[in-house]
C-alpha positions as CSV (number, residue, x, y, z in Angstrom):
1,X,0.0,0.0,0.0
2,X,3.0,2.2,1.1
3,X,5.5,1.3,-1.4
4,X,4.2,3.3,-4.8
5,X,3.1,6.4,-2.3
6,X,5.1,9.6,-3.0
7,X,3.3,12.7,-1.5
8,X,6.3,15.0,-2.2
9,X,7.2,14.8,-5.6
10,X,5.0,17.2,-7.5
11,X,5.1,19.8,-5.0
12,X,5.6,23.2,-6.1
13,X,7.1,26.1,-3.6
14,X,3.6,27.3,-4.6
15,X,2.3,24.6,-3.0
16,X,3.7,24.7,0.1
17,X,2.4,28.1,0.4
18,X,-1.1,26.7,-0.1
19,X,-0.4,24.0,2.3
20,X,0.6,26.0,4.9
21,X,-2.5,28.6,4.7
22,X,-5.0,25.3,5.4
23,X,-3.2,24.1,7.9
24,X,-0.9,26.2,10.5
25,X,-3.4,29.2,9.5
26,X,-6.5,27.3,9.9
27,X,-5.0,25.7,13.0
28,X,-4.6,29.4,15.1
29,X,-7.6,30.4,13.6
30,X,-9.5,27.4,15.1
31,X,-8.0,28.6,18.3
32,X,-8.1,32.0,18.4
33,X,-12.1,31.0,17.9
34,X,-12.6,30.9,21.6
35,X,-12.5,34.6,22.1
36,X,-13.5,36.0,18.9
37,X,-16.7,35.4,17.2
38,X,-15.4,36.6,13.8
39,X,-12.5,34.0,14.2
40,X,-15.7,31.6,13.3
41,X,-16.5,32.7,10.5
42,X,-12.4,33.2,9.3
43,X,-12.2,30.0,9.9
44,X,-15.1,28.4,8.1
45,X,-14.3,30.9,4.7
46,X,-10.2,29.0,5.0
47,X,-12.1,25.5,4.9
48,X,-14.1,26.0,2.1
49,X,-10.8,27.4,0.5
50,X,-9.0,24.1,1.1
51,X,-11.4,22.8,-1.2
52,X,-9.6,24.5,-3.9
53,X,-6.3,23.2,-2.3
54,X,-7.9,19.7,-2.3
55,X,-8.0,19.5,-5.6
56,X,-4.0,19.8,-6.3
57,X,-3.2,17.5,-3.3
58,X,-6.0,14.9,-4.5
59,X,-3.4,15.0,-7.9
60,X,-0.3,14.7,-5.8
61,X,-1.9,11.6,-3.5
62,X,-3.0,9.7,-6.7
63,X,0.5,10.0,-8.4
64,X,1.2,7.4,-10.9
65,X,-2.9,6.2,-11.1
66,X,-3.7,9.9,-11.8
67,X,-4.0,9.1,-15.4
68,X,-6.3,6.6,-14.8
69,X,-9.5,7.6,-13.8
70,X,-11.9,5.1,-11.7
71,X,-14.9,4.4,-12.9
72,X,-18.3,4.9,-10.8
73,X,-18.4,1.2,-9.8
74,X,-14.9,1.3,-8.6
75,X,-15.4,4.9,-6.5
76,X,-18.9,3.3,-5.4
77,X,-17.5,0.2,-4.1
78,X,-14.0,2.1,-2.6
79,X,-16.4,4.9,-0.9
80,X,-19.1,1.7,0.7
81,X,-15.5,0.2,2.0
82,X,-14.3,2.8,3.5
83,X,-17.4,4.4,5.2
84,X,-17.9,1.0,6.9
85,X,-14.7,0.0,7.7
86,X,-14.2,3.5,9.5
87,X,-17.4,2.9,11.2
88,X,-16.4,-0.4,12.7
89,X,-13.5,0.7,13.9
90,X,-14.9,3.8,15.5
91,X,-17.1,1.6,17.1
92,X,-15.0,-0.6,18.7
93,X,-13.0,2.2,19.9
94,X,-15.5,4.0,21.6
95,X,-16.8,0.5,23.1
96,X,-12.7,0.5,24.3
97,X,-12.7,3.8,25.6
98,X,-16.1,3.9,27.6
99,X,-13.9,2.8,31.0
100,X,-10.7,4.3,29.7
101,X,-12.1,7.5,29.5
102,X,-15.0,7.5,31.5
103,X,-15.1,11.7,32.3
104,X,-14.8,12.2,28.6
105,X,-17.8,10.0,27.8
106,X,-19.9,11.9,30.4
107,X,-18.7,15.3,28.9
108,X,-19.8,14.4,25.4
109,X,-23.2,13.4,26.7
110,X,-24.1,16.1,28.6
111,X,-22.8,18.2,25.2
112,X,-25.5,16.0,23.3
113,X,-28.0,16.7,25.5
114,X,-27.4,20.6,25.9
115,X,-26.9,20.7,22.3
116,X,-30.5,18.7,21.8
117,X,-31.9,21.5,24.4
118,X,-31.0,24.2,22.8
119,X,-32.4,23.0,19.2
120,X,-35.3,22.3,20.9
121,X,-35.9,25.7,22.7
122,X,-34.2,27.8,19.4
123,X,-37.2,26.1,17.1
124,X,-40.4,29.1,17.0
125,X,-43.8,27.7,17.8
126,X,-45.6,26.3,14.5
127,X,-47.8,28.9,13.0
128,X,-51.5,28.5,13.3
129,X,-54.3,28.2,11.2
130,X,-54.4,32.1,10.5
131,X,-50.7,32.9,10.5
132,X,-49.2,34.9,7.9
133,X,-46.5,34.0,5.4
134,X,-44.3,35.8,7.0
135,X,-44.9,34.2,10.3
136,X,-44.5,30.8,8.1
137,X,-41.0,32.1,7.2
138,X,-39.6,32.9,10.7
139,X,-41.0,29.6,11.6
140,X,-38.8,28.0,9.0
141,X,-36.3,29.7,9.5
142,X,-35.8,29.3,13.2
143,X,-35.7,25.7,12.8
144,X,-32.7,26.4,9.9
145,X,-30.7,28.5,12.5
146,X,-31.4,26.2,15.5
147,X,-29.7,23.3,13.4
148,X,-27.9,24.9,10.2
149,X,-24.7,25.7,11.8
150,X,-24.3,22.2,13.2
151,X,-25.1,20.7,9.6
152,X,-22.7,23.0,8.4
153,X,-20.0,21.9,10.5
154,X,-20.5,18.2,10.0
155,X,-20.1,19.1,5.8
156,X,-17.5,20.9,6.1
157,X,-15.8,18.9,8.8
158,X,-14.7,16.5,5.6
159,X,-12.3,19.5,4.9
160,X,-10.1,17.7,7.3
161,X,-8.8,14.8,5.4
162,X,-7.5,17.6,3.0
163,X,-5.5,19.4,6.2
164,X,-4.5,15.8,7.2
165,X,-3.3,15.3,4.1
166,X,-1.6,18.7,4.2
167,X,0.4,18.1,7.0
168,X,1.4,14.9,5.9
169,X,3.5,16.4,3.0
170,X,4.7,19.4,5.6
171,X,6.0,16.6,7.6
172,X,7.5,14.2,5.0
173,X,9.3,17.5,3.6
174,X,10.8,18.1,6.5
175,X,11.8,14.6,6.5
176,X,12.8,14.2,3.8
177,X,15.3,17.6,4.3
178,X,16.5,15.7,7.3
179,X,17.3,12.1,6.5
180,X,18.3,12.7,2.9
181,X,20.5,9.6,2.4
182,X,17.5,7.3,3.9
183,X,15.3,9.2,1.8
184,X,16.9,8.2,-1.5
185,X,17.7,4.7,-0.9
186,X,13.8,4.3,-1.9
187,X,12.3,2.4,0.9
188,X,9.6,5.9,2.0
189,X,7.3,3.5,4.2
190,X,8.8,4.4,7.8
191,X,8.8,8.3,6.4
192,X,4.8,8.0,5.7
193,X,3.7,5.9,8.9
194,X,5.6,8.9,10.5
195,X,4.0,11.1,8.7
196,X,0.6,9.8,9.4
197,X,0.8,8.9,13.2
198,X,2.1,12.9,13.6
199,X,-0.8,14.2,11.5
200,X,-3.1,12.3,13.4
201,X,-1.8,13.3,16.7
202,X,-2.4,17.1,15.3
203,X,-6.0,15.8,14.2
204,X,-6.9,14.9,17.9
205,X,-4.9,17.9,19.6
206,X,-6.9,20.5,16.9
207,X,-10.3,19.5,18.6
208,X,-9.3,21.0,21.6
209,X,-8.2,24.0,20.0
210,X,-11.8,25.7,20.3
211,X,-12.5,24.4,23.9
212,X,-11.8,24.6,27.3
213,X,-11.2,22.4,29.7
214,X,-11.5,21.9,33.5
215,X,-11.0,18.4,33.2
216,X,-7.4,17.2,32.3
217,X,-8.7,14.2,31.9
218,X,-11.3,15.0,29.3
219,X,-8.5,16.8,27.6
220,X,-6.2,13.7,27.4
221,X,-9.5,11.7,26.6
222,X,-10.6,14.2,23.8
223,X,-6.9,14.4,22.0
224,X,-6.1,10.2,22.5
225,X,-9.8,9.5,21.0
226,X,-9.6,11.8,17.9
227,X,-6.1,10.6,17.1
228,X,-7.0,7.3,16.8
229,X,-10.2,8.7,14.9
230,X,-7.3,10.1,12.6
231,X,-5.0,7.0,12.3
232,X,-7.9,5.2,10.9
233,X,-9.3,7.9,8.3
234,X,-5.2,8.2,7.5
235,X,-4.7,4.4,6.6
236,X,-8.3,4.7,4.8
237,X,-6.7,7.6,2.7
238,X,-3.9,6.1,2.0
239,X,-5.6,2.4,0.9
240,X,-8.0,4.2,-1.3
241,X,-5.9,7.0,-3.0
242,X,-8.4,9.2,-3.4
243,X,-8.6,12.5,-1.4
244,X,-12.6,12.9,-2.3
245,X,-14.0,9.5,-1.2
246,X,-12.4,10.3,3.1
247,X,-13.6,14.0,2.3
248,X,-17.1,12.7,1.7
249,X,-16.8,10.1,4.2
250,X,-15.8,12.3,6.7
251,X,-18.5,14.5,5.8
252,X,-21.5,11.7,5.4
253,X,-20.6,10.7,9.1
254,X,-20.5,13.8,10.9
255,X,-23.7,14.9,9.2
256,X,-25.1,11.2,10.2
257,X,-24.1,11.5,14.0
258,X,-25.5,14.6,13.7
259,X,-29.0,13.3,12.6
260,X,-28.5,10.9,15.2
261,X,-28.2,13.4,18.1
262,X,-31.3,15.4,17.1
263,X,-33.7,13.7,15.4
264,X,-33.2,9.4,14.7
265,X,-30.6,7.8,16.7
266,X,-30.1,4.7,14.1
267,X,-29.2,7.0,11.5
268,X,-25.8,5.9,11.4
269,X,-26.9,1.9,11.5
270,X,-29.7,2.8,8.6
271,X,-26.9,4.7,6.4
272,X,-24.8,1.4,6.8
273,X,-28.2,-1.0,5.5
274,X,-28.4,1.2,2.4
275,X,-24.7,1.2,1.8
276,X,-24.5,-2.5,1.6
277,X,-27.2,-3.1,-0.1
278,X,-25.9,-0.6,-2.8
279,X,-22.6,-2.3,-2.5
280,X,-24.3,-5.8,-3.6
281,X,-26.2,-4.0,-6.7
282,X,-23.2,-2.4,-8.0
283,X,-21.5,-6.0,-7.9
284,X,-24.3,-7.7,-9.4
285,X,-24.5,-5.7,-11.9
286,X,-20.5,-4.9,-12.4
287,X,-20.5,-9.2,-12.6
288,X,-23.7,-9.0,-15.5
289,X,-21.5,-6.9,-17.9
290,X,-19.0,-9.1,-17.6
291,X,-20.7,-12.4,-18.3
292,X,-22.3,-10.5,-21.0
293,X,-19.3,-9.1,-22.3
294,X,-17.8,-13.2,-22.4
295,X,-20.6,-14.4,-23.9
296,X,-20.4,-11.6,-26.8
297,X,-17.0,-12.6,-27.1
């Protein structure tokens, strides 16, 4: 998986510039969030930037198969693979972690159920019989500001597997600068499982960036948890190749918990249902052409 990976290659000084905007940058924005309500909105305008970023680091991550382009079947099955397999794994960690880090767990609940209370209280009363349109519009919209921002979030949250990525090449660069000789003897696979345990060590510290905590031990609990979160996504990145299958990933889960908080809590399980049973059709039918295409033949 390791061996035909080489994230530095086609990077441009011009690059680097760009990678370090959506990454240090977005990083002391994110903090610097906690005391400045502007800070929010800074930093949600550099994550829909890194889109833009995305799409030169989703060329550089591809490398030698970026002149191949996959076909739907193949990105259908690859994106079905790796939303499971990232949801089993982050559900046996959590199941792991429940009496490792019991102060956590009780934090993020009572954040669920604030977070529920406030949606709940920030929704209007529904217009009656005789109410006016524009009573129907505040209604509607109080429900899209009780719950838009969250939404928000969870889409843009895929933005992340582009900063992971991101720092991945920032630290194989300075790798690379640093243990030249080892670098060109060919063999990169320590330099990238470096590369990806330190990105996803900054993946869990970032999300305490915007936070604070009276709890050390929610602290610890909150960075260990999300850098294991990132170790996973990471090794799904690097397996699939393809930048824009973990960014939509990413995305589809955080808007799923999301759903799941709020409204249906077997979101998440129902998702999974529908993704393996798309999964099956797309190899039924994938299996079809190809019987047809022997028996043409």
């Amino acid at each position: 998986m390791l061996s035909n990976i080489n994230l530095t290659s086609s990077v441009t000084k011009r690059d680097i510039g760009l990678i370090l905007i959506i990454t240090i940058l977005v990083d002391l924005v994110l903090y610097f969030t906690k005391f400045s309500s502007f800070m929010f909105t800074l930093y949600d305008l550099l994550l829909m930037i890194t889109f833009y970023v995305g799409i030169k680091l989703h060329h550089v991550l591809r490398g030698n198969d970026d002149g191949q382009p996959e076909d739907r079947k193949s990105l259908l099955s690859k994106f079905v693979i790796v939303f499971i397999a990232f949801y089993c794994a982050m559900t046996v960690i959590d199941s792991l972690s429940y009496s490792l880090f019991e102060s956590y767990w009780d934090n993020h609940e009572q954040y669920v159920e604030d977070s529920a209370a406030y949606v709940d209280s920030a929704v209007a009363e529904p217009p009656k019989e005789n109410a006016t349109a524009e009573d129907m519009t505040y209604y509607v919209f109080s429900i899209i500001d009780s719950v838009g921002y969250e939404f928000l979030s969870s889409i843009l949250a895929g933005t992340e597997e582009i900063w992971r990525l991101g720092y991945m090449i920032l630290i194989l660069l300075v790798l690379k600068a640093i243990f030249q000789k080892k670098w060109d003897s060919g063999n990169h696979k320590p330099f990238i499982i470096t590369a990806l345990v330190l990105s996803s060590f900054m993946f869990g510290w970032s999300h305490t960036f915007a936070s604070y905590y009276d709890d050390t031990s929610v602290y610890i609990g909150t960075v260990i948890l999300y850098s294991a979160a990132g170790i996973i996504l990471g090794s799904l990145l690097l397996w699939a190749k393809n930048l824009w299958i973990l960014v939509a990933v990413h995305s589809l889960y955080d808007v799923l918990v999301t759903i799941s908080w709020y409204y249906f809590n077997l979101a998440l399980e129902v998702t999974i249902l529908l993704l393996l049973v798309a999964y099956a059709l797309n190899h039924v039918g994938a299996k079809k052409k190809v019987d047809m295409q022997q028996q043409t033949f």
